[in-house]
C-alpha positions as CSV (number, residue, x, y, z in Angstrom):
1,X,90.7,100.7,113.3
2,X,88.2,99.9,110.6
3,X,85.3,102.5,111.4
4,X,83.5,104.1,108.7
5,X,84.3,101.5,106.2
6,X,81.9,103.0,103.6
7,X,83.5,106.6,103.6
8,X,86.3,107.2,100.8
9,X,89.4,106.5,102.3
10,X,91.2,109.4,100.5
11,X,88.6,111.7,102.2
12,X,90.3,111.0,105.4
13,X,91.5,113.5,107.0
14,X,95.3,113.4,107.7
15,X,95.3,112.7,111.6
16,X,92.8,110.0,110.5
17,X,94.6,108.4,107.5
18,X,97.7,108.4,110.5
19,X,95.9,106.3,112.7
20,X,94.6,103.9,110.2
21,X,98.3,103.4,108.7
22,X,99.5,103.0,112.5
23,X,97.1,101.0,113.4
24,X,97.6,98.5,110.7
25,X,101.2,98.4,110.9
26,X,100.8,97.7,114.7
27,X,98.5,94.9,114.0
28,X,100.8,93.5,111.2
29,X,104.1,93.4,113.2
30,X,102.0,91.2,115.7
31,X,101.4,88.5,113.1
32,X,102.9,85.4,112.9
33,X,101.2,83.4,110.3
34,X,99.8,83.5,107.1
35,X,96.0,83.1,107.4
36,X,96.5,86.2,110.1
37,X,98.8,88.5,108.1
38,X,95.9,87.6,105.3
39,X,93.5,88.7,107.3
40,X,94.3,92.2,108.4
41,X,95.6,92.7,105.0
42,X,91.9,92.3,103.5
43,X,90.3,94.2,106.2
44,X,92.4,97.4,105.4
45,X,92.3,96.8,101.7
46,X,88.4,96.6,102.4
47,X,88.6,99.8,103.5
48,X,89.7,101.1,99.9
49,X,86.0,102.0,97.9
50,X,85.8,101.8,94.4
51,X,86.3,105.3,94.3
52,X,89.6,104.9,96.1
53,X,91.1,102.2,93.6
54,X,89.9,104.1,90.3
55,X,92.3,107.3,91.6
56,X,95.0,104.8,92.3
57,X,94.3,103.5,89.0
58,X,94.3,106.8,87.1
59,X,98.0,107.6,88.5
60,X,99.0,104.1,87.3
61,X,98.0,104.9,83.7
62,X,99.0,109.1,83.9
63,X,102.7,107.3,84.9
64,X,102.4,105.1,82.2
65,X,101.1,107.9,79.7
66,X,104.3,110.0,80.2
67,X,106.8,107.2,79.7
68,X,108.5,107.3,76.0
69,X,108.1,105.3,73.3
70,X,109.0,102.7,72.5
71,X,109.3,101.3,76.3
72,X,106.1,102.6,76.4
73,X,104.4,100.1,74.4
74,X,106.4,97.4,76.0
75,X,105.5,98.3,79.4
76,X,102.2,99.2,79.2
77,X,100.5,95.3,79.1
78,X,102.4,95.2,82.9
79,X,101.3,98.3,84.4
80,X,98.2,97.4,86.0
81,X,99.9,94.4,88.0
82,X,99.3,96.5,91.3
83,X,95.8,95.8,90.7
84,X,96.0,92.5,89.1
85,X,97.4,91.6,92.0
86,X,94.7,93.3,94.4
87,X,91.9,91.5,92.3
88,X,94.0,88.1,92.7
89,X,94.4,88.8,96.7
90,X,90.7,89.3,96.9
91,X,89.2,86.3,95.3
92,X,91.1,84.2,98.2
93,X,90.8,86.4,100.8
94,X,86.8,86.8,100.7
95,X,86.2,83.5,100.8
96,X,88.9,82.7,103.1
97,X,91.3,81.0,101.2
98,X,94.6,81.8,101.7
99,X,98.1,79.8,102.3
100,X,98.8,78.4,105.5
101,X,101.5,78.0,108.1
102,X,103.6,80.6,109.7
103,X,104.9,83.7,107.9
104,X,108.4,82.3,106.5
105,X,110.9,84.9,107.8
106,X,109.2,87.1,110.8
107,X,113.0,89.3,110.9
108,X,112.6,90.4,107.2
109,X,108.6,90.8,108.0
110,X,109.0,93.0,110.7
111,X,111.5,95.2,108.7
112,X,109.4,95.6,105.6
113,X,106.5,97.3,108.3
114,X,108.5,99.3,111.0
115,X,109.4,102.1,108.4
116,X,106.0,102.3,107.0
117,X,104.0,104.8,108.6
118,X,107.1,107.2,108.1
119,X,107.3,106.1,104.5
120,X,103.9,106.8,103.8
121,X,104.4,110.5,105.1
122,X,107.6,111.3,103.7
123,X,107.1,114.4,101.0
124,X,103.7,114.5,101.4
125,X,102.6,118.1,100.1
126,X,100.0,120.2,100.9
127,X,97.9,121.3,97.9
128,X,95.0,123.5,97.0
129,X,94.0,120.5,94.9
130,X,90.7,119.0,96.2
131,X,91.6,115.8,94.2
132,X,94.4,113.5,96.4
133,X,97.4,113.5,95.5
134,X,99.3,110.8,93.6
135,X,101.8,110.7,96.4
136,X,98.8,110.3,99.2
137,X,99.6,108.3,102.1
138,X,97.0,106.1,102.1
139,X,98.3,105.4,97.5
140,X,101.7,104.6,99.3
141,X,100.0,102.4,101.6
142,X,97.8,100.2,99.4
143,X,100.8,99.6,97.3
144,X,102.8,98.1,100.6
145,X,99.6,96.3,101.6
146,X,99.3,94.1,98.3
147,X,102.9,93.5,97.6
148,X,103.5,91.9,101.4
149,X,100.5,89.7,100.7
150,X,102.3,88.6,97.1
151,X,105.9,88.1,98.8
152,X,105.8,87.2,101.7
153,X,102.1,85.2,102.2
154,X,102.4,84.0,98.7
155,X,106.1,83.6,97.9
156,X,105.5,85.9,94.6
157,X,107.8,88.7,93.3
158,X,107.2,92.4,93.1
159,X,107.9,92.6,89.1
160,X,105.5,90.0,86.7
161,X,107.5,87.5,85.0
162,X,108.2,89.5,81.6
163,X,108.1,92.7,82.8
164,X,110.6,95.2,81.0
165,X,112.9,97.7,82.0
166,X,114.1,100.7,80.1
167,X,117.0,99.3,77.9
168,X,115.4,96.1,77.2
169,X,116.4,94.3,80.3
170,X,113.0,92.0,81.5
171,X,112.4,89.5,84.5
172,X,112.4,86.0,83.5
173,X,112.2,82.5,85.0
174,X,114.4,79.4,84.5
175,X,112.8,76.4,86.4
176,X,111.7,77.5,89.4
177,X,113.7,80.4,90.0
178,X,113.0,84.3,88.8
179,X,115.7,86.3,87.8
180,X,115.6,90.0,87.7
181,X,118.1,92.3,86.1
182,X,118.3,95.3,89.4
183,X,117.5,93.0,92.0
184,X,120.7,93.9,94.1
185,X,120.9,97.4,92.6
186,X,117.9,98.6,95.2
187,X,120.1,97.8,98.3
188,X,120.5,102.0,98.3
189,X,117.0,102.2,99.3
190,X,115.8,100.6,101.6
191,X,112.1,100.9,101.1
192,X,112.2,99.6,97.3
193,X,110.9,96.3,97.1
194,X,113.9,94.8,95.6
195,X,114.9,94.5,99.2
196,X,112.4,92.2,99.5
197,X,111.7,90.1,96.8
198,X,112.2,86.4,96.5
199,X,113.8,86.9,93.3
200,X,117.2,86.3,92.6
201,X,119.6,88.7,91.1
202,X,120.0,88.0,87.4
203,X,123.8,86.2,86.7
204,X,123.9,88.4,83.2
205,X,123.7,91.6,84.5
């Protein structure tokens, strides 16, 4: 599953970046616990080289770039959370430390993967471009790979506490609990996130 580690990953070629994606989602719907939906998260995010993570990067801030101001401004301090959770998942994963005890909800687990390697595909265009797309599987695919560690190994939420939305609308936390303003407006697309994010739907909106 995890040949040719030191390759690009985005040099892949498609049939390869299938199997990869398949593989892993296999290999994921199999866990049960924690420490080994931990583990064969790191050993494909591994498999992403610097090279990799600086493209995935780059889209990040080109998204960023074209947003207006002034939600720009606001937004920007929370746009590289992707990777600030990536960074966060590695610094327990390479030295093994990582929650314990069995994954907490194995129906919502499984649902979150099955759809996956579809997703991933779904309105991916050819291009002359020799640079990968922003749309690449294998972008789509790092993205799910970080945010099941932060849900559902961690207990985390997709958005960072603060985060804002366009009309001043932000996720906040009262006690123990984080509220976030579209939570159940999501339920529509069953992919997004919201769909599976410990965070509750905030009362005031």
């Amino acid at each position: 599953m995890y040949d040719n580690l030191s390759m690009d990953i985005f040099s892949r070629s498609a049939s390869s970046s299938k199997t990869f994606i398949e593989d892993t989602v296999t290999a994921l719907l199999s866990a049960e616990t924690n420490q080994a939906a931990a583990e064969i998260i790191g050993r494909a995010l591994s498999a992403y080289t610097v090279f990799d993570l600086q493209y995935i990067g780059g889209y990040l801030k080109r998204e960023v770039d074209r947003l207006p101001d002034p939600y720009r401004r606001l937004y920007k301090p929370y746009c590289m959370d992707l990777f600030d959770q990536y960074h966060a998942f590695m610094q327990e994963y390479r030295p093994g430390i990582v929650c314990s005890g069995p994954l907490p909800d194995l129906g919502l687990w499984k649902k979150y993967w099955e759809p996956v390697p579809e997703h991933c595909f779904q309105d991916a265009a050819r291009s002359e471009n020799i640079l990968p797309p922003q749309d690449h599987p294998l972008a789509k695919f790092f993205y799910r790979l970080v945010f099941a560690y932060v849900m559902f190994v961690k207990g985390g939420c997709g958005h960072p506490i603060g985060m804002p939305f366009p009309g001043g609308l932000r996720i906040r936390q009262a006690g123990d609990i984080v509220y976030c303003p579209i939570r159940d407006r999501e339920k529509d697309l069953p992919l997004a996130l919201c769909n599976y994010c410990p965070a509750k739907q905030d009362p005031e909106y």
